[in-house]
C-alpha positions in Angstrom: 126.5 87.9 112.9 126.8 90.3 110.1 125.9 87.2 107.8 122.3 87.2 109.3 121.6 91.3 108.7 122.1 90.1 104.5 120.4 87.1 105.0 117.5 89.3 106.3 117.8 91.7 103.2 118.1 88.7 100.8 114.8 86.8 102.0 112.7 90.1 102.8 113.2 91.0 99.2 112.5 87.5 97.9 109.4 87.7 99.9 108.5 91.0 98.2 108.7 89.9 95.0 106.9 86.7 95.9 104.2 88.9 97.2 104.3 91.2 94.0 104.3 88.1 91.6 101.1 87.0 93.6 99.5 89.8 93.4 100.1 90.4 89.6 98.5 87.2 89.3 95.6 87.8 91.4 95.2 91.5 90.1 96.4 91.5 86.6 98.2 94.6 88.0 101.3 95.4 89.7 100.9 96.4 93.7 103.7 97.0 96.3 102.2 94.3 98.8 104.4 95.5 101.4 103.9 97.1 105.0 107.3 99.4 103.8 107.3 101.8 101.2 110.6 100.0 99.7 110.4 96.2 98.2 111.2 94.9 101.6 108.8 92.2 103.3 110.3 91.8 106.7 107.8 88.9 107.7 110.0 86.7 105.5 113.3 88.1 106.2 112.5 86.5 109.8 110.9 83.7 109.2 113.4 82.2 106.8 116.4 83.5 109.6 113.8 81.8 112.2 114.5 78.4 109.9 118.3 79.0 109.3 119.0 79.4 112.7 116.9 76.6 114.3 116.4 74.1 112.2 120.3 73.7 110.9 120.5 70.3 112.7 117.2 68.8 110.5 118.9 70.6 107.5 119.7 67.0 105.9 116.2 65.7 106.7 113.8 67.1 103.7 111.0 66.1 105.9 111.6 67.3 109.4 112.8 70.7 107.6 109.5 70.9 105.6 107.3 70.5 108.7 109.4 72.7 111.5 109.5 75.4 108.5 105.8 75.2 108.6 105.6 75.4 111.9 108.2 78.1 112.9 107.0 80.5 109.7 103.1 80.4 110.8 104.8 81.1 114.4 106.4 84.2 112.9 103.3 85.4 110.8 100.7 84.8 113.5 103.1 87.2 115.9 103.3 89.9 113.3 100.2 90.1 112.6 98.7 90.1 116.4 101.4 92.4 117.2 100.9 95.0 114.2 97.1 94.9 115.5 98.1 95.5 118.8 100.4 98.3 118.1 98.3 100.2 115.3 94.6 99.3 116.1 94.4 97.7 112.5 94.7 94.0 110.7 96.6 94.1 107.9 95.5 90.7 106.3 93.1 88.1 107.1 92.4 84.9 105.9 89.1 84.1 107.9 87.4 83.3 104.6 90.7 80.7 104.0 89.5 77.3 105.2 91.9 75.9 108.2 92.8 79.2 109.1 93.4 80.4 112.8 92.1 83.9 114.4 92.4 84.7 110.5 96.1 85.1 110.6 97.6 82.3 109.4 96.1 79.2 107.6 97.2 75.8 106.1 97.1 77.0 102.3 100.1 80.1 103.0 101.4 77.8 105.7 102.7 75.2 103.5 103.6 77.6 100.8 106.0 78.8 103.3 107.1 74.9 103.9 107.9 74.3 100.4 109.3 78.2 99.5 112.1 77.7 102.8 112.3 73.7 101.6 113.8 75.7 98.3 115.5 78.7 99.6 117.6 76.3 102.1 118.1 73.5 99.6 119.0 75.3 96.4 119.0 79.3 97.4 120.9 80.0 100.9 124.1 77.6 100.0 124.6 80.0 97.5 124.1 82.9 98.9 126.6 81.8 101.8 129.3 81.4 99.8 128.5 84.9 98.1 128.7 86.6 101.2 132.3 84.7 102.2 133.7 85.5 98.9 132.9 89.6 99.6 135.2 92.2 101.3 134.2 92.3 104.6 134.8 96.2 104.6 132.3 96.7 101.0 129.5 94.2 102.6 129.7 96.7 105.8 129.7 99.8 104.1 126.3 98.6 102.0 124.4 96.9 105.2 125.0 100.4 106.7 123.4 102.3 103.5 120.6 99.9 103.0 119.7 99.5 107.2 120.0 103.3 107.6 117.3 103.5 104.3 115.8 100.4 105.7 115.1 102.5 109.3 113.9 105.5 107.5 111.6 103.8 105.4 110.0 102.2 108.8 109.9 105.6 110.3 107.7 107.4 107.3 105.4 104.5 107.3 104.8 104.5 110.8 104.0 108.4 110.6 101.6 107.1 108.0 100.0 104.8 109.5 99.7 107.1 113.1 98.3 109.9 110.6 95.7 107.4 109.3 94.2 106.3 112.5 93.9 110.3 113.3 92.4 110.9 110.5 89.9 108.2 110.8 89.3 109.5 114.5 88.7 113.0 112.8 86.4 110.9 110.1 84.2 109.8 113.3 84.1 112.9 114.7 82.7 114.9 111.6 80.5 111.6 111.1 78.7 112.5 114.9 78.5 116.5 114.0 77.1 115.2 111.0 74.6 113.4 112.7 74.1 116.0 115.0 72.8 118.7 112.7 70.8 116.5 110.4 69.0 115.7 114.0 68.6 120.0 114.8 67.4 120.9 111.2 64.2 119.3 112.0 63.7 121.2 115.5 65.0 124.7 114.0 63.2 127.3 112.3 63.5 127.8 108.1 66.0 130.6 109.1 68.0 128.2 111.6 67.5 125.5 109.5 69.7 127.2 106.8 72.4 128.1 109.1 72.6 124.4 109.9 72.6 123.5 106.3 75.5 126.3 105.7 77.6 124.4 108.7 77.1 121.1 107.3 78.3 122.1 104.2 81.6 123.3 105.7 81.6 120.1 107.4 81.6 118.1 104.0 84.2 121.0 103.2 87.3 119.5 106.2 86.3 116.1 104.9 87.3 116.4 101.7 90.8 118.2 102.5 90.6 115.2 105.3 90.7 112.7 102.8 93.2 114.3 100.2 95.7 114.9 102.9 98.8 112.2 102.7 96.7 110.6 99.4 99.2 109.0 98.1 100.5 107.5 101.4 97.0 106.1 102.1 96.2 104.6 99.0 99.5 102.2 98.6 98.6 101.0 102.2 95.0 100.3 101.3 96.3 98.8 98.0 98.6 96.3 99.6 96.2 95.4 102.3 92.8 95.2 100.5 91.3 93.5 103.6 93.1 95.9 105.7 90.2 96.4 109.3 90.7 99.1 111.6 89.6 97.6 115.5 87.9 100.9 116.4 86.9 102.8 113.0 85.9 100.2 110.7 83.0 102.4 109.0 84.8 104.7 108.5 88.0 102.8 107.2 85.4 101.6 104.3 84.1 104.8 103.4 87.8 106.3 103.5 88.4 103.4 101.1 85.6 103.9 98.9 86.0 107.6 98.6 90.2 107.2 98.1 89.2 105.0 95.0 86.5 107.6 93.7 89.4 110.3 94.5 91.4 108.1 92.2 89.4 107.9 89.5 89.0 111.1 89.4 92.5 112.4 89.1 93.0 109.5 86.3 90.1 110.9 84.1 91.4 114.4 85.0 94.7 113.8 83.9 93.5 111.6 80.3 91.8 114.6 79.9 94.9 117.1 79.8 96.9 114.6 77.6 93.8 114.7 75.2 94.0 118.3 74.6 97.7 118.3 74.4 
């Protein structure tokens, strides 16, 4: 069974630096397209297990392997992402402007990457990395699935926090949106002398929206970074303007610190 936990390991990373490569490609830049803070991409740690496991009888049939690969992959991708929905109120990718695609979360172009990428990994990659794994001490391949899994669990703790403190904060983001609303509707029915008061309020308003937004920067930005088209079910003007001001944030502390290199 142990074989399985380093198979995981082996194809979420492979699936991370697929997603990297991608991106880089895409982007001209590098970005850490994973849910997980570490180069992990778990989606692909289960879906190639999901074809090792299932489809070892059609191994010797390139066809039937290419096709059930499709199959049980977009299976896998389509239940991560309805379930990360469901759990955190936000979709992480969507390929609604991908043509053939289904509810957005899967569609024909990634699912026959996914075909051909397994069609690779079990052909040329996983005998391999079988024999690897036979080859180790038990005890040493033990010890290191225990370090990496407890890092591995840690990791999906402090992104979870993250994610938990984005949705409050984009709860928060509504509220101060309404009070925000509400005063620019009373400075017309107040007095000059009320009026001001209301402008005073406001200001501290724009004040805990600010600190709001700088608060777990760094934590926010990688997310928004690896899921450009990232929608939040309940909050989504607010998820935009949370992305637009991160980005103006960003570009500020950049300038900011080209600035301090220039006059050292």
């Amino acid at each position: 069974m142990y074989e399985y936990l380093c198979f995981f390991l082996f194809y979420a990373f492979a699936g991370w630096i697929t997603e990297v490569v991608y991106a880089a490609v895409d982007t001209g830049k590098f970005v850490n397209r994973g849910f997980l803070n570490g180069p992990l991409c778990p989606v692909y740690g289960f879906g190639v297990i999901a074809v090792v496991r299932i489809l070892s009888p059609v191994q010797e049939n390139p066809l039937l392997l290419f096709f059930g690969a499709v199959l049980l992959t977009s299976i896998v991708e389509l239940a991560s992402g309805w379930l990360l929905e469901k759990a955190f109120n936000e979709r992480w990718w969507d390929y609604s402007d991908e043509p053939f695609n289904f509810l957005g979360y899967i569609c024909i172009k990634f699912s026959l990457f996914w075909g051909f990428a397994c069609l690779f990994m079990i052909k040329i990659v996983h005998p391999g990395l079988v024999r690897l794994i036979e080859i180790l001490p038990n005890k040493a391949v033990y010890a290191v699935l225990i370090v990496l899994y407890s890092i591995l669990l840690i990791d999906i703790l402090a992104t979870v926090q993250t994610v938990l403190r984005l949705n409050r904060q984009l709860a928060e983001l509504n509220r101060i949106a309404g009070k925000f609303h509400d005063i620019s509707d009373d400075i017309g029915e107040f007095l000059y002398s009320e009026s001001m008061k209301m402008v005073v309020k406001a200001e501290e308003i724009k004040e805990q929206r600010e600190k709001l937004i700088r608060r777990d920067f760094f934590g926010k930005k990688r997310l928004m970074k690896a899921f450009p088209k990232m929608s939040s079910r309940k909050y989504m003007s607010e998820l935009k303007q949370l992305k637009k001001n991160l980005g103006l944030l960003f570009e500020r502390e950049k300038e900011e610190e080209s600035e301090k290199k220039g006059e050292a």
